[in-house]
Backbone as a ProteinNet text record, in pm:
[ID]
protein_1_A
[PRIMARY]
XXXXXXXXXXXXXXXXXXXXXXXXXXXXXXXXXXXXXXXXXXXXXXXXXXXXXXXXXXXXXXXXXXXXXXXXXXXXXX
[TERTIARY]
9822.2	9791.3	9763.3	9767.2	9776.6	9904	9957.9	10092.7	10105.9	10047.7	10073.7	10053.1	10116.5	10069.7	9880.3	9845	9718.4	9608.9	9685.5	9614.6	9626.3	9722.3	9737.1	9867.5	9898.7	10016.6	10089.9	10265.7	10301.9	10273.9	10282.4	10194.4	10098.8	10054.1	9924.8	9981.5	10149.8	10204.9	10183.6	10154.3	10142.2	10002.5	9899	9786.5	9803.6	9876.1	9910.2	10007	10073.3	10111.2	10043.4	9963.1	9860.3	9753.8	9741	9648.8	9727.1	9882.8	9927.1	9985	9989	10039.8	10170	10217.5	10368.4	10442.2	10505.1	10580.4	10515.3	10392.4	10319.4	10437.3	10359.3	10455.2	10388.8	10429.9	10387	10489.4	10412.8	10471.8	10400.2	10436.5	10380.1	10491.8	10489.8	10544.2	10544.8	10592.6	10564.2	10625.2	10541.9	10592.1	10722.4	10853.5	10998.4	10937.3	10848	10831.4	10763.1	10680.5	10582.3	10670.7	10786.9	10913.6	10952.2	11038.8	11113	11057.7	10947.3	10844.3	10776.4	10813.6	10751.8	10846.2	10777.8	10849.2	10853.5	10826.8	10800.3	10937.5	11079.4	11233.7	11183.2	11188.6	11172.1	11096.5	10950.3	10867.7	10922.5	10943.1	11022.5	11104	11236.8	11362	11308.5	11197	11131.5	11098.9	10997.5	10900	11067.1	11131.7	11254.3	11326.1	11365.7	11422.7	11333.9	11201.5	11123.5	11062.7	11178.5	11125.3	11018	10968.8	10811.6	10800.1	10935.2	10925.6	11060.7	11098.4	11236.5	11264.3	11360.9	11317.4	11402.5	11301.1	11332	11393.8	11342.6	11423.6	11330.1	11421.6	11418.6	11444.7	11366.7	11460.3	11410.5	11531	11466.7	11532.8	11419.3	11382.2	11407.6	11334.4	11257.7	11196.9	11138.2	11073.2	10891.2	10864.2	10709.2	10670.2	10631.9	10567.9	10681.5	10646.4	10710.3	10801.3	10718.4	10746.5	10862	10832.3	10911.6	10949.6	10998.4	11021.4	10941.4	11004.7	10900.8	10999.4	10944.3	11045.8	10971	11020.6	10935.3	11039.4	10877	10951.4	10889.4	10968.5	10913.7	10956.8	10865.1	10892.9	10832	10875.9	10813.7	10779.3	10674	10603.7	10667.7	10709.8	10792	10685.3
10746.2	10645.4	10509.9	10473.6	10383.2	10253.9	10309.7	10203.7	10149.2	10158	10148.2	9945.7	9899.8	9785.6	9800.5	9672.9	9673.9	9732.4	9795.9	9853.2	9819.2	9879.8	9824.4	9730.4	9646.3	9580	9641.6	9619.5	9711.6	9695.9	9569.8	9542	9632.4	9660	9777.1	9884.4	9900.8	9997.8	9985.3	9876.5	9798.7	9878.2	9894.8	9988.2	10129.4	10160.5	10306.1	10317.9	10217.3	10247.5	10253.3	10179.1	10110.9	10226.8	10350.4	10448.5	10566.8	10624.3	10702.3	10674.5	10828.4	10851.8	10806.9	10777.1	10817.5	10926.6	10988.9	11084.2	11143	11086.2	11093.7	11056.3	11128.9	11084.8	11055.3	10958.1	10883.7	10941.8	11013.6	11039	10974.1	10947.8	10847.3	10883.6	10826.2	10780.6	10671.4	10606.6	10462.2	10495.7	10453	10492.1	10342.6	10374.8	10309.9	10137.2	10146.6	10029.9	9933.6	9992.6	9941.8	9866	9961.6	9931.8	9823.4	9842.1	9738.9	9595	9578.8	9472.9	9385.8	9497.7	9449.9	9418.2	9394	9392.9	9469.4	9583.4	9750.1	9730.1	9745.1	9791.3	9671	9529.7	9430.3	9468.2	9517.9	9556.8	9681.1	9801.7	9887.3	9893.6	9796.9	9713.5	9681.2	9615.2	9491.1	9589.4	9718.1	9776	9830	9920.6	9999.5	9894.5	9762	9655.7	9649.1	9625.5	9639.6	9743.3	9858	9984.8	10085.3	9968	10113.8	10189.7	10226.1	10354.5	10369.3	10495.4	10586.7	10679.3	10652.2	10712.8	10805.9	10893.9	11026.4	11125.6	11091.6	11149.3	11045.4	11008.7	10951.3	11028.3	11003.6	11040.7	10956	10935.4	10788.2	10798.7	10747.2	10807.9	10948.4	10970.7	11174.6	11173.9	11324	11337.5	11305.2	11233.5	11197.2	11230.9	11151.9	11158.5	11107.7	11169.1	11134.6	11009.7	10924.5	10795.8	10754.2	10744.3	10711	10785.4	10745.8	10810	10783.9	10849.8	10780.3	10742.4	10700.2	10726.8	10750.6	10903	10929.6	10915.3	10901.9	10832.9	10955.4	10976.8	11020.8	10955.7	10868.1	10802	10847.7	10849.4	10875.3	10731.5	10734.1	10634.3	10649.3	10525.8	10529.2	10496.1
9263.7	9361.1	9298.4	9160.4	9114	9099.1	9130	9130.5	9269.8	9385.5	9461.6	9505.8	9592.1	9672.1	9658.2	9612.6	9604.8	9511.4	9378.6	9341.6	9172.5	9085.5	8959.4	8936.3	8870.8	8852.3	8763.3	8781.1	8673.3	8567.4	8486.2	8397.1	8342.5	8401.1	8335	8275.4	8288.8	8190.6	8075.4	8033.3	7866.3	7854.6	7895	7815.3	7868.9	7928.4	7887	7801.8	7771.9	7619.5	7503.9	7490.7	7397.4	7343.9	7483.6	7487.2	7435	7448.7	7402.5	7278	7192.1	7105.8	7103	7019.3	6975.2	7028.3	7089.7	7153.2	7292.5	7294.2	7440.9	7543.9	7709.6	7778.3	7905.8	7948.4	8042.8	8179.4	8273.4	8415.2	8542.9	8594.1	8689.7	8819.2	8946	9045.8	9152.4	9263.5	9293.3	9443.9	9518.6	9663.3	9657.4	9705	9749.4	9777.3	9878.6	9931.2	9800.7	9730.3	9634.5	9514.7	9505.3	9360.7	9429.8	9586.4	9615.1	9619.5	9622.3	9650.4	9559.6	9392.7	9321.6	9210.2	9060.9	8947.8	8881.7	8927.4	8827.6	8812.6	8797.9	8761.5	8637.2	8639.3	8535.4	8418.1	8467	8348.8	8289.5	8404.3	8276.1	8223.6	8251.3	8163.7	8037.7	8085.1	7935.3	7829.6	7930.1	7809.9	7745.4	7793.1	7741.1	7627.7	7666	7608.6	7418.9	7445.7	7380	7260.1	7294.2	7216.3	7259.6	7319.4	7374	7420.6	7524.9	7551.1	7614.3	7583.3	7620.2	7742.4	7864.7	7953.8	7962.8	8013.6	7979.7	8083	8245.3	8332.4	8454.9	8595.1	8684	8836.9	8913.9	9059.9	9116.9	9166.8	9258.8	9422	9487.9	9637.6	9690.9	9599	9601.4	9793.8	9792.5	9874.1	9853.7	9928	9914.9	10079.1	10124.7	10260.4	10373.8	10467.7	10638.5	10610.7	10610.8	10580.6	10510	10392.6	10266.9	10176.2	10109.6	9997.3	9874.7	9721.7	9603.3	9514.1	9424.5	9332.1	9160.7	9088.7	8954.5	8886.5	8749.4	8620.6	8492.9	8443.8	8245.2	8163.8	8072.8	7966.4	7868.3	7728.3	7581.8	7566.9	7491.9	7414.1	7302.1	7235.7	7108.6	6972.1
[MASK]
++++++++++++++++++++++++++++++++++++++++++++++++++++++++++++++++++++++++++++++

């Protein structure tokens, strides 16, 4: 529930990098509306662009709630 509208910026991916190991893995998810709205695709271009982390598997607009959809992420920390 952290990624959501109102709550952390994607940005804040940068100290969960900062906090994992090297081959750690960062799983997370982002309700559809929250991605489309925001700059989460940019920041994880950048971090990926950057080396910091390798992605590892995606689905994008999964099943989440009634509503919407989600969309999850696995990345390695490099």
């Amino acid at each position: 529930g952290v990624f959501t509208s109102g709550h952390v910026p994607p940005t804040a991916l940068e100290e969960l990098i900062r906090i994992t190991n090297p081959g750690g893995l960062l799983l997370f998810s982002t309700r559809k509306s929250y991605y489309d709205n925001s700059d989460f695709s940019t920041v994880c271009n950048r971090l990926q662009e950057e080396g910091k982390v390798k992605l590892i598997h995606s689905v994008i607009d999964g099943p989440y709630i009634a509503e919407e959809g989600a969309h999850y992420w696995a990345f390695e920390v490099c």
